[in-house]
C-alpha positions in Angstrom: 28.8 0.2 -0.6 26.0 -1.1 1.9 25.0 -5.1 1.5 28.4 -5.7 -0.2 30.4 -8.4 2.3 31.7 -11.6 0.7 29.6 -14.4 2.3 31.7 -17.1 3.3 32.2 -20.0 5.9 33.9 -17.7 8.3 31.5 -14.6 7.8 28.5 -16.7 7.0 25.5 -14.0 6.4 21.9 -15.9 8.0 18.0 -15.7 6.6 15.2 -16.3 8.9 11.7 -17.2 8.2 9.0 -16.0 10.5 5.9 -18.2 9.1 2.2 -17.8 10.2 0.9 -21.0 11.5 -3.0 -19.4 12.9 -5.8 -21.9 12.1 -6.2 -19.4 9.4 -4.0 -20.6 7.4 -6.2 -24.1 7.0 -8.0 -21.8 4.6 -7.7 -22.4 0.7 -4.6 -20.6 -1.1 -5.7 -17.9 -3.3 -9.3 -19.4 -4.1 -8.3 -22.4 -4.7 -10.5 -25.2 -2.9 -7.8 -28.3 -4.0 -5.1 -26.9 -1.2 -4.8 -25.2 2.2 -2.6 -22.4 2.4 -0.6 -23.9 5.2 0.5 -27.0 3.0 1.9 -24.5 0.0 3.8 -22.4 2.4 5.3 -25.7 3.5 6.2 -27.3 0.3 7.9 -23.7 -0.8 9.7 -23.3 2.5 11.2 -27.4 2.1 11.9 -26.9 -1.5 13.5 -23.9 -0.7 16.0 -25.3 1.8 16.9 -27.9 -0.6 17.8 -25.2 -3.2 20.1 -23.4 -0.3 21.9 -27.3 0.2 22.5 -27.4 -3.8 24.0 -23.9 -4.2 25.9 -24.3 -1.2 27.1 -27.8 -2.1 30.9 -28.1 -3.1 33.0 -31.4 -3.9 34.1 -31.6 -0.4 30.6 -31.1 1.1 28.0 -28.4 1.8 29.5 -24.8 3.1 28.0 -23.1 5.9 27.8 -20.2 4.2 24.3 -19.7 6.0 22.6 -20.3 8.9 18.7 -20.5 8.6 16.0 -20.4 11.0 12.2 -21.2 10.2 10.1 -19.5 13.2 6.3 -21.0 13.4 4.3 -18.7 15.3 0.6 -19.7 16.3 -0.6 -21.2 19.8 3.1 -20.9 20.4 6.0 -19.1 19.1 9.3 -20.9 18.6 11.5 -22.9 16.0 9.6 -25.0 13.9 11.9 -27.3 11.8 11.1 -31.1 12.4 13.0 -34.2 13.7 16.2 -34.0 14.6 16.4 -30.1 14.3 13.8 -29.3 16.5 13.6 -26.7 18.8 16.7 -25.0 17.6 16.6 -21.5 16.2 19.8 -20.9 13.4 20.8 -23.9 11.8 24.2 -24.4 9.5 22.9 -25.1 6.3 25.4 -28.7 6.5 22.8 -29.4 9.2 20.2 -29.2 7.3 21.3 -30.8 4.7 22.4 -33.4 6.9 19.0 -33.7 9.1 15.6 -34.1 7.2 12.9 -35.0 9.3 12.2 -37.5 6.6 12.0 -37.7 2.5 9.2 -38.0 1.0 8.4 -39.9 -2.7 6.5 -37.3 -4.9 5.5 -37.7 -8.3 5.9 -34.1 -11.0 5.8 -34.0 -14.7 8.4 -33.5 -16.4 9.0 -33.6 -20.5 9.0 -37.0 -22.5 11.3 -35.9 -25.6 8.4 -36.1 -27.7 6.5 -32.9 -27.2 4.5 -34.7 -23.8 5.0 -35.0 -20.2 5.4 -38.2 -18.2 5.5 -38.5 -14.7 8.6 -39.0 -12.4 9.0 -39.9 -8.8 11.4 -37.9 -6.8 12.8 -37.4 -3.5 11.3 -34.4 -1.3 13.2 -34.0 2.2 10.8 -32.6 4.6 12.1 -29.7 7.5 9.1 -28.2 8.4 5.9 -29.5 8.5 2.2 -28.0 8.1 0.3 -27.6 11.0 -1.8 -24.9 12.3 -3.1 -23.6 16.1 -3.9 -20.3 17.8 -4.1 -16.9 16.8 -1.6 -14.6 14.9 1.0 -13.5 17.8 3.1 -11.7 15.1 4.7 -9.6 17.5 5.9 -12.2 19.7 7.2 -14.0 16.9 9.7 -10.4 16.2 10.6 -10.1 19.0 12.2 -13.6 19.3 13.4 -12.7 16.3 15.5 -10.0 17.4 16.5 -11.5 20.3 17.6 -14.3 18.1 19.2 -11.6 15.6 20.9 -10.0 18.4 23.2 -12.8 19.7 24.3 -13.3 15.6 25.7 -10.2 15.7 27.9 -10.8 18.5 29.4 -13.9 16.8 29.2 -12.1 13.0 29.3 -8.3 12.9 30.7 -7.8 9.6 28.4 -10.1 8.0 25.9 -9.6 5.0 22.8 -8.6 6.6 21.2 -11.1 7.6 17.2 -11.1 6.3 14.1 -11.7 8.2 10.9 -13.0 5.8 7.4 -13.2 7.5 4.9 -14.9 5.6 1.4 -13.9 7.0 -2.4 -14.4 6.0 -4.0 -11.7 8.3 -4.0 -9.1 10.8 -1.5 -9.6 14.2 -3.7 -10.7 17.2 -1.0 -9.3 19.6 -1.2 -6.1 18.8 0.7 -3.6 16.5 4.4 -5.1 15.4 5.1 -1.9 13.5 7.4 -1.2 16.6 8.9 -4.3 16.8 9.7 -4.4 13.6 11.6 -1.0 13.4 13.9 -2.7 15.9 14.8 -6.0 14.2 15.8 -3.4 11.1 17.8 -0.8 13.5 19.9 -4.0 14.0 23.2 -3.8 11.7 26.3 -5.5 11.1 29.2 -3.2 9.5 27.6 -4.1 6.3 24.2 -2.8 6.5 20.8 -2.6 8.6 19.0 -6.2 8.7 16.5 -6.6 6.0 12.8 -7.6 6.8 10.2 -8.5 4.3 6.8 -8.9 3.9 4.7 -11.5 2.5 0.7 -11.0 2.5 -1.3 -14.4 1.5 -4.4 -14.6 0.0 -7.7 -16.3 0.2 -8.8 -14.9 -3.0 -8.0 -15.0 -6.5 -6.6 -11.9 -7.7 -3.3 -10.3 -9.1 -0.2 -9.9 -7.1 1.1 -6.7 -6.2 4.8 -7.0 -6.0 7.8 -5.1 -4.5 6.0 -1.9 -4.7 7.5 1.4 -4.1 3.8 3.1 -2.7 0.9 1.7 -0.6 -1.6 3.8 -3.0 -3.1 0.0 -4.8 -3.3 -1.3 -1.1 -6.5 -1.9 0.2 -6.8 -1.7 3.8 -4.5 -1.1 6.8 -3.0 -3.9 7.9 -1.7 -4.6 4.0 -0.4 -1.4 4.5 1.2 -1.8 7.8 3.2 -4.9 6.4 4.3 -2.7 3.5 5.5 -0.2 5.4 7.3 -2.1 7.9 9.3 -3.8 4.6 13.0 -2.4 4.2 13.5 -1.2 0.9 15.5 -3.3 -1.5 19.4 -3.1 -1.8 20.5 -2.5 -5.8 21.8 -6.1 -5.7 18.1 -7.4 -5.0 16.5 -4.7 -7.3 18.7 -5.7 -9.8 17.5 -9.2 -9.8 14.0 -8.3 -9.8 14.7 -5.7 -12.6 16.4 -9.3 -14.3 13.3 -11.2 -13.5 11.1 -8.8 -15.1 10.0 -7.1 -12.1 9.1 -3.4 -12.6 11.3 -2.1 -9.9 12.3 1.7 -8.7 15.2 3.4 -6.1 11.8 2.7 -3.5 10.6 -0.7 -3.9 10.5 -2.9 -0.6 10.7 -6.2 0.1 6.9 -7.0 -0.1 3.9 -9.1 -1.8 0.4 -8.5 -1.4 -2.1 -10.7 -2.5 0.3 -13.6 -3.0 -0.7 -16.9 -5.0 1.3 -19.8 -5.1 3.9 -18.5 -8.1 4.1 -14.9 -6.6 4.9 -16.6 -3.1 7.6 -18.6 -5.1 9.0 -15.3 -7.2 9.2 -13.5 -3.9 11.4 -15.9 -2.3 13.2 -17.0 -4.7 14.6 -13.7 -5.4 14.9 -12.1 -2.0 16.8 -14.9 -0.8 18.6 -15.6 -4.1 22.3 -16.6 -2.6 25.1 -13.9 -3.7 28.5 -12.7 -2.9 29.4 -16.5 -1.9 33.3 -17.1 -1.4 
């Protein structure tokens, strides 16, 4: 069966973020005047590398059972994790864990005992930051990321496929990456074609439309461009969602419209949701 192969430190599998960084993205998050959507993708995209360090973390130390990349692409296209990972594309996870740009004090609520919430201060490590320049070269930033892609599968051919998310707020500026795209998903290891979803951000409050399976409830052409560039999802990722309480079918793909803060966290949680480890 397709998208099957034990991850492990010598066939690690890799997941690579492509993340809009247009001035755009300045703009509140789904209606919401309190936050700019640039400063929740970053908070979801650091918390989310954390979570990879835990569930890769074993008494002896963290297993590089993946290799990450976070792409910013805006007035340039290029790696965009801070401090001492800068300007490299695929990071082992250990280096990660091992190389915050810095760690932040936050406050969150958390329960008292008594039926309240008090407030807590933990630590956040920071990898990538929120900034924004430039237009939307969406398919420059693919094409770096199958050239990218490309070398991994000269080092890992057998590997779990590795998986490609782009988190956009609007329409390429550099013309159509519908192209581009079909090539970063004709790449394969002997495990299966390379996955790429989709994730559309919104300005506007409204319900999420989640891994569909039809562009029908889509309203105009470039939400339907992203959707149909999204690969279907493999059973283990349906199954999940099906877990999750996503209403799911054989033809879902990897792909939010309208995204809010929680559908944004959903999304990535379970597309990228590690499996398989060994």
């Amino acid at each position: 069966m397709p998208y099957s192969a034990e991850i492990s430190r010598t066939n690690p599998s890799c997941i690579l973020f492509l993340i809009d960084q247009s001035y755009s993205m300045d703009d509140p998050f789904g209606g919401d005047e309190s936050g700019a959507k640039k400063n929740a993708v970053a908070d979801v995209i650091n918390k989310l590398l954390q979570n990879f360090v835990i569930k890769c973390a074993k008494d002896e130390g963290v297993r590089d059972y993946y290799h990450i990349g976070v792409i910013g692409y805006g007035g340039e296209v290029g790696s965009a994790f801070s401090g001492e990972l800068a300007g490299q594309d695929l990071v082992p996870i250990s280096q990660i864990a091992n190389h915050p740009a810095c760690i932040e004090e936050r406050t969150k609520k958390v329960p008292d005992g008594a039926g309240g919430l008090v407030e807590q201060t933990v630590k956040f490590p920071i990898w990538f930051d929120a900034i924004t320049s430039g237009g939307t070269p969406m398919c420059q930033a693919m094409r770096h990321a199958h050239k990218i892609l490309s070398a991994w599968f000269n080092d890992y051919p057998d590997c779990f496929p590795p998986i490609v998310i782009n988190i956009t707020d609007g329409e390429s500026t550099d013309g159509n990456p519908s192209a581009v795209a079909q090539d970063i998903t004709s790449l394969k290891s002997s495990d299966g074609d390379v996955l790429l979803f989709n994730v559309h951000l919104s300005s506007h409050r409204g319900t999420a439309i989640e891994f569909p399976d039809s562009e029908a409830d889509l309203p105009d052409q470039y939400a339907k461009r992203l959707y149909q560039m999204s690969s279907v999802l493999p059973n283990s990722i349906k199954e999940t969602a099906s877990q999750e309480g996503f209403r799911v079918s054989a033809k879902s793909r990897g792909f939010v419209f309208n995204a809010d803060m929680v559908a944004l966290i959903n999304f990535l949680d379970i597309g990228t949701r590690p499996s398989n480890l060994r």
